[in-house]
N, C-alpha and C positions, 0 to 999 in steps of 0.2 A: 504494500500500500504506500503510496505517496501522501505526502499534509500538502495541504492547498498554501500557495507562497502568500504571504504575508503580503497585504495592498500597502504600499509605500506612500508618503509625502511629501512632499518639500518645498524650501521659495527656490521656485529656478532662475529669477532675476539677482539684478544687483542687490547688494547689499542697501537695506532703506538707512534715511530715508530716501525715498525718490518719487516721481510722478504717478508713474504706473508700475506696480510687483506684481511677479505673476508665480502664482502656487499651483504646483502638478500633483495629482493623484493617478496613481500608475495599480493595477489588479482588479481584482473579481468583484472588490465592495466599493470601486471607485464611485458606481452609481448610487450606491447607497447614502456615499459622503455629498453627496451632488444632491439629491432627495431631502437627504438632514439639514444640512448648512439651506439650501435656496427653495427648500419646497415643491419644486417639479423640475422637470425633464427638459432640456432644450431640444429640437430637433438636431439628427448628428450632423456635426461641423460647422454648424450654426453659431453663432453668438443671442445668448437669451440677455436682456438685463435682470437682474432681480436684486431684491436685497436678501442680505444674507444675517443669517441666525442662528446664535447660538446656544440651541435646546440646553446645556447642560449650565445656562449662566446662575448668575445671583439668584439661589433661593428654588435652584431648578425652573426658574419662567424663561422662557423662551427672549433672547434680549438680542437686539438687531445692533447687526458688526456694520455692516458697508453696504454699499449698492456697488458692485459689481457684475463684470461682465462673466458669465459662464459658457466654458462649449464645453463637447460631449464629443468623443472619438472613441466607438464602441469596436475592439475589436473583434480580430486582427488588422480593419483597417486606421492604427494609428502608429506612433514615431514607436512604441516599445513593442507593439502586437496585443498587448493587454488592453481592455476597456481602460480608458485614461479620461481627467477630466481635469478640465483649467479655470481656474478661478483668476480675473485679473481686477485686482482690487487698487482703494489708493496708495501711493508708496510709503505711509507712514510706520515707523516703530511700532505706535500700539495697535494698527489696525492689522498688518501683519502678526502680529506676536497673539494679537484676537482668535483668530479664522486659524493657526498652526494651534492654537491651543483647544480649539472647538475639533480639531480633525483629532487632534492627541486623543479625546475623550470617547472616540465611536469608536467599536468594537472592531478587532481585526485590520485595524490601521495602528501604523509606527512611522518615526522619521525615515526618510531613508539615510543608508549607509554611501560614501562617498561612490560615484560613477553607477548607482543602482540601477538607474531608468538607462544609460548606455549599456549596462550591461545585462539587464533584461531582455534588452532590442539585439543584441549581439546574442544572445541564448534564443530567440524567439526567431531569428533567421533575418531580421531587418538590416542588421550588416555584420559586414564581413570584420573579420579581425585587423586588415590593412584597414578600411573606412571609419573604425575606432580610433585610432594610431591619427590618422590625418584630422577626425574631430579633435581628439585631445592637441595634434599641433595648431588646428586653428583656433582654438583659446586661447594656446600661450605665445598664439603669433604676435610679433612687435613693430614688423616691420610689413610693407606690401611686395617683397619677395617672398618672404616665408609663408604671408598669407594667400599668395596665388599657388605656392607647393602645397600646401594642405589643403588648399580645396580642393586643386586635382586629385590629392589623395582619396579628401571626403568623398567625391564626387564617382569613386571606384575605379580609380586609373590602373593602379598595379590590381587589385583584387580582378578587375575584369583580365588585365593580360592573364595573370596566373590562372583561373577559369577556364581562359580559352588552353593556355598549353596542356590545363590537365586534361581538356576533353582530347586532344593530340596526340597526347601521349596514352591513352586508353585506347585510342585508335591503332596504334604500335604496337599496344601489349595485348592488344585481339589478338591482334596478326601473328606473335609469336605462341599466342597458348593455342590457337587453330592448330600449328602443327605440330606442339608435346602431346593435345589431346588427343588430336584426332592425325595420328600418323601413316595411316593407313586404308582413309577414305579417301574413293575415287570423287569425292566432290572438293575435295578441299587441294588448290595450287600447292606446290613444293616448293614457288618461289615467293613466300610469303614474307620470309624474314627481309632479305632486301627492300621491299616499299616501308618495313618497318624501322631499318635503318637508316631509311632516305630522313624520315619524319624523324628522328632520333639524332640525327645531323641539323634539320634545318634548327630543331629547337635549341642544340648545342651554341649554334651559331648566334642566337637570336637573345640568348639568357646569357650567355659569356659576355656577348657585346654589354649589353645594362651592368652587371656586375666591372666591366673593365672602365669605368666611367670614372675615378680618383675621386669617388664617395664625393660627388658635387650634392648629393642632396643631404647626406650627413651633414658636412658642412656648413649648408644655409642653416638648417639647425641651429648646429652651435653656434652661430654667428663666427665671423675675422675677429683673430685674439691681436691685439696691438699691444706692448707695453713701452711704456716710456723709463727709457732707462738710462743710467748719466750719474756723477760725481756729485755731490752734496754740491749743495744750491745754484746749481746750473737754471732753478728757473721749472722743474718737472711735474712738481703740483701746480703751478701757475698756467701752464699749461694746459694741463689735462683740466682746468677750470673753465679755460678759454673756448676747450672742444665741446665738454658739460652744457657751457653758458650758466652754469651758475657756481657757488663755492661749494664743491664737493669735496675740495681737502685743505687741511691747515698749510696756510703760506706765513712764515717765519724767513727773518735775516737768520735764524740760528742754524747752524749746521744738523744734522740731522732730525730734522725735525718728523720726517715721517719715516715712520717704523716698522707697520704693516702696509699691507699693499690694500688699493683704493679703489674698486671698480664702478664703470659707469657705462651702462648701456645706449650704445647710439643708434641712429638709423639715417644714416647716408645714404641717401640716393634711392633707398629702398631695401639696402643691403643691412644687415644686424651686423653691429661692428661694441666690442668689445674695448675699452682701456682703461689697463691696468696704471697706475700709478705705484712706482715702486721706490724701496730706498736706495737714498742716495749710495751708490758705489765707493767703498773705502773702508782702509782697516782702522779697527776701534777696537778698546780694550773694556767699553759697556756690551755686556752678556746680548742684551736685549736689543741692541742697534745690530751687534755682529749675526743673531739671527733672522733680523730683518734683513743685510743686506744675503742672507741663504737664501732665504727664500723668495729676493728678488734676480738674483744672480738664474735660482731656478726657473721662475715664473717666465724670465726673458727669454731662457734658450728652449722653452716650450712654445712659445708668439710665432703667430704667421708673418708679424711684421715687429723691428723694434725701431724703438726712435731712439738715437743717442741725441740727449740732451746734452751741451756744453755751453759754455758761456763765453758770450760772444769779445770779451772785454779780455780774455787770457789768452797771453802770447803764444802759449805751447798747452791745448788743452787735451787731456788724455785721451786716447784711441780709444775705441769699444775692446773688451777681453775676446779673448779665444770664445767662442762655441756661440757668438752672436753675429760671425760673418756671414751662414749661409743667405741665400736668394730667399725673399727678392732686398735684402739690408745689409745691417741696419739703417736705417737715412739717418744721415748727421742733419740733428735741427740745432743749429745754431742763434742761441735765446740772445737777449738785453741787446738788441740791435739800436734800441735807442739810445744806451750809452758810447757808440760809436762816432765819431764827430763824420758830422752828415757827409764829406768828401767823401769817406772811408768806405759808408752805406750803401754809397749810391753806387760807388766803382765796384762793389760787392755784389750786388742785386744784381735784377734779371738776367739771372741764369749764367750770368758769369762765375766764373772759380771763387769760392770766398776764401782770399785773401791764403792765410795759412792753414785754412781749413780741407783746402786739395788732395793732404794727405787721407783724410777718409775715402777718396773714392764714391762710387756711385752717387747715389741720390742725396741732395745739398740743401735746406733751406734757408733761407736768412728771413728770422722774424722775432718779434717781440711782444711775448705777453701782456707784459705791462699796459703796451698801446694796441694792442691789438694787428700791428702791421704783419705784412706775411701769413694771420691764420688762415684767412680766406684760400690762397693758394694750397697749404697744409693740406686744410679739408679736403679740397678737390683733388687733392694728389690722393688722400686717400680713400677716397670711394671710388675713384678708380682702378684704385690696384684693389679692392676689395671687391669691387667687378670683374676683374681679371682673376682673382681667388676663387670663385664660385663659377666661373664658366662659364659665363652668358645662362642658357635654359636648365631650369634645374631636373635632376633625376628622376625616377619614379622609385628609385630607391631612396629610402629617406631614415631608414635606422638599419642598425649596425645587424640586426635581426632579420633584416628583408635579408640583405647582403650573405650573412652564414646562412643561412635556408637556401639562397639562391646560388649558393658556393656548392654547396653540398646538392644540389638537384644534377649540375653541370658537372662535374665530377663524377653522380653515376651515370648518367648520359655517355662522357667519356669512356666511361667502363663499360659500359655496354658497344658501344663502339669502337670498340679497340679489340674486341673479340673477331671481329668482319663477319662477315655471307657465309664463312664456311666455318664459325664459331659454336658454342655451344647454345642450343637454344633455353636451356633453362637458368645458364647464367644471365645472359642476355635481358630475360624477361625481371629477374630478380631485381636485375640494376634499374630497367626500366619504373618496376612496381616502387622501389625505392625513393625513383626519381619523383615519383607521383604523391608518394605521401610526403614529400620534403613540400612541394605545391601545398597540399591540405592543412600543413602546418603553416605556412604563409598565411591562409585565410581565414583560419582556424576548424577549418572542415577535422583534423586530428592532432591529438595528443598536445593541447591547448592548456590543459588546465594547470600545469606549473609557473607560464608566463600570465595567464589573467589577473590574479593578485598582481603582477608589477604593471602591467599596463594598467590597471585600471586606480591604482595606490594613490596617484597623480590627480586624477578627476577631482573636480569640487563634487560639491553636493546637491544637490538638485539637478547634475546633468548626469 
């Protein structure tokens, strides 16, 4: 015997107060919360107005919450598969905290648990395991890069290819159990396995290329790691204030004044861009500075990109260390170009060599926190190279999970094809069968339930 799943609830809006909150009822007695609370039934999909009530108020009398908007999405046809029903009330504190505490009070209703309604709708067959993965990045998207990749994802970009190769490759592994089964029926071809190697080739072809792509969808993900890195007070939290636009670290004359490192989320161009603010580079005989500058020393030779900060005013200003030379840096930013006497500035600037600063190599900037000159070009330099990072069009691979799943489908493919036409046939089908639950596990079609807990750990609550 099964127990009938608990009817969930929750605010699936912002957090109040606000204009309009909207509270969802997901299972079997959603209708019943919808009857209790507003009294009658909207037509489905409909919007009813009514006001809403709540039977269990002051003294047990019936005491009127809101005039809200109610629909009704009886399933299977709604967003979880379950009868669902929407209550869109006003966005206040107590009128919310009302209507969640009148749903608390009817029998066989509870909060829901974080990601419950996406993860009903994913148990209920309304999406796929990949279409989860791209709702959860389109919440936590920041930028309109990452948010055009998770809609493609939402939208079933990779769940539909994987769909299609596993119908493909069932088509291949007919072909090859046709002749382990049936070896010696006059109806069944002998040159079976060939068209099934054909199809066992194109798909090799077709899934190695997506996987050989330098993880551009991961990437966008994570956003471009930048840190800013440089010798005590070159000017590095001034900087990174500059890029912020507002003061997200202490700026002191005192030498080390920043200790831990300082992050701030950007969005150039469209692109998710990362900068780290770290400590100043140097040896110090304070415990607490010498593990700041570890873990800026680390922090740096992890960055897609580093900025060596220096200060523009010092005759002979330090190189960047060993394990921060690789492509595409570090760029030398060369800071307080305002203390420069203006000749100096100007024979420095556009794109000329600055001055004794040649010996960095590559990429050069002359600008000054303080006034602001030179960020504007900074910026643009780097949402450029942060365009260039990500690869123009992004992936349909988009976590590290699509990629080992789709490693491992290509690989038995491989194995299957490496046996050739005059191979064995029940090795062949093995790899193939293989290949095809590596797909299932892509979608979640199998062996799913060790990763749900972490995909779903992430969700807020109400979605």
């Amino acid at each position: 015997m099964t127990t009938e799943p608990d009817t969930i609830f929750a605010l699936s809006s912002g957090r109040p107060p606000a204009a309009i909150a909207v509270i969802r009822v997901s299972g079997r007695r959603a209708g019943d919360a919808v009857m209790a609370l507003a009294g009658r039934m909207p037509p489905p999909r409909q919007a009813m107005l009514a006001r809403l009530r709540d039977s269990g108020g002051i003294g047990s009398v019936s005491e009127p919450i809101d005039d809200a908007l109610v629909l009704w999405f009886p399933g299977p046809r709604s967003e979880t598969g379950e009868d669902t029903a929407e209550f869109q009330l006003h966005g206040g504190r107590a009128v919310v905290a009302a209507v969640l505490r009148a749903l608390e009070r009817l029998s066989g209703l509870r909060p829901a648990d974080a990601g419950e309604f996406t993860r009903r709708a994913f148990a209920n067959g309304k999406l796929d395991l990949t279409r989860v993965e791209g709702l959860a990045d389109l919440i936590g998207a920041e930028t309109e890069a990452q948010r055009r990749q998770a809609l493609r994802q939402l939208q079933g970009l990779l769940g539909n290819k994987a769909e299609q190769w596993r119908v493909r490759l069932i088509a291949a592994l007919a072909l090859v159990e046709a002749l382990i089964d049936f070896p010696d029926e006059g109806g069944v071809p002998q040159d079976l396995l060939a068209p099934a190697l054909a199809i066992a080739a194109e798909l090799e072809r077709e899934i190695g290329a997506l996987v050989a792509d330098e993880r551009r969808g991961e990437r966008l993900r994570d956003g471009f790691l930048v840190a800013i890195a440089g010798p005590v007070n070159a000017g590095k939290s001034s900087i990174l204030n500059r890029l912020a636009k507002r003061p997200a670290a202490i700026v002191s004359p005192l030498a080390g004044t920043t200790r831990d490192m300082i992050e701030v989320h950007l969005d150039l161009a469209g692109y998710p861009v990362t900068v780290v603010d770290t400590a100043g580079l140097r040896d110090s005989e304070d415990p607490i500075e010498r593990e700041g500058v570890r873990r800026a020393r680390d922090r740096a030779a992890e960055a897609d990109l580093v900025l060596w900060v220096v200060d523009a005013t010092e005759a002979c200003p330090p190189a960047p260390p060993d394990g921060l030379t690789g492509a595409p840096g570090p760029w030398a930013v060369v800071n307080k170009s305002d203390l420069l006497q203006r000749s100096r500035a100007e024979n420095d600037a556009g794109g000329q060599p600055l001055g004794s600063f040649t010996k960095f190599g590559g990429t050069r900037f002359l600008m000054s926190a303080e006034t602001g000159a030179g960020v504007d070009e900074l910026v643009s330099a780097l949402a450029n190279c942060a365009a260039q990072h990500f690869g123009g069009e992004s992936s349909i691979i988009t976590r590290q999970r699509h990629r080992k799943i789709l490693t491992s489908c290509v690989e038995s493919l491989r194995s299957a094809l490496s046996e050739g036409p005059s191979g064995r046939e029940d090795i062949i089908a093995e790899e193939l069968r293989l290949a095809g639950r590596a797909l299932g596990r892509l979608t979640g079609r199998v062996d799913v339930e060790d990763v749900l807990d972490v995909i779903f750990r992430d969700f807020c609550i109400g979605k």
